[in-house]
C-alpha angles and dihedrals in degrees: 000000000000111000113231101177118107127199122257147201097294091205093065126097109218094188115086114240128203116258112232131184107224113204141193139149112259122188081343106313144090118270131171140185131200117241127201087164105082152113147160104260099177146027109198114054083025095239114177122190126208122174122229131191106246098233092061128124103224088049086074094056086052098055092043096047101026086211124104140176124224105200114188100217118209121215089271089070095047098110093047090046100044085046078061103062095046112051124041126231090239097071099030129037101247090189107091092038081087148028102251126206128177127216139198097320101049102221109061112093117224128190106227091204094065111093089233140022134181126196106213131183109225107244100171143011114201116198106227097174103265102013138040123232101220110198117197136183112243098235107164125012123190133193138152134251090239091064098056146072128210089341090309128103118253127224094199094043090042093049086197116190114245118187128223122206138221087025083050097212133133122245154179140244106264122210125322100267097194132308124283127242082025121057089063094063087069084057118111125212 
């Protein structure tokens, strides 16, 4: 058997991961941060983690308010989020970029433009050197009818951005490949 495979950087991530806007009120205005860093960690109760670099600005409102949004952003929203990522809050004011809506908590900012939005209380931070995994409890999600079929949210109608490293480009879901929990039952051993 001849080996094809060749080694790699090692610090790269292959798998595409889901771009999020964290967002959080900071000395009395919106802020928000893109995320490439995140993923769903429990189910019950619904805890989602996102890591953020220790130096930046919307981590502050987090830790005031202990509250954070997490805002699913749609190609339509790729320049904006992009504009995000690369400049702090601390230098920009992030507030007018979006139109901002609070929820049920009342101090998690949400971007109305964005297909999907969840308000989440902060229920850990874990140091990771230079970031902080900041894990939240999912408390409120919102979404709209028009991005739905039959009750349940559509990828195609929701175009989410997904972000590929180390190419470093933003994405899309490509085409259904078979149902979960389902294709595997046709499998023989």
């Amino acid at each position: 058997m001849i080996l094809t495979k060749i080694e790699i950087d090692s610090g790269g991530s292959p798998f595409p991961k889901p771009v999020v806007l964290v967002g959080s009120v900071v000395d009395g205005l919106p802020n928000f941060i893109t995320v490439a860093w995140f993923n769903r960690m429990s189910r019950s109760p619904n805890v989602w983690g996102a890591c953020v670099g220790k130096t930046k600005h919307t981590l502050q409102g987090i830790n005031e308010n202990r509250t954070f949004s997490v805002n699913f952003p749609s190609t339509d929203l790729v320049k904006e989020t992009d504009y995000c990522g690369i400049h702090s809050g601390m230098e920009v004011d992030k507030s007018k970029i979006f139109d901002v809506f609070y929820g049920e908590l009342e101090s998690a900012p949400m971007i109305n433009g964005c297909p999907v939005t969840a308000e989440c209380t902060l229920t850990e931070l874990i140091d990771m050197s230079t970031h902080y995994l900041v894990l939240g409890e999912v408390k409120h999600l919102y979404s709209e009818e028009k991005y739905m079929t039959d009750g349940v949210l559509d990828q195609k109608k929701l175009n989410l951005l997904i972000f590929t490293n180390p190419a470093r480009q933003y994405w899309t879901l490509g085409e259904v490949v078979a149902d979960a929990y389902s294709i595997g039952k046709s499998y023989d051993v």
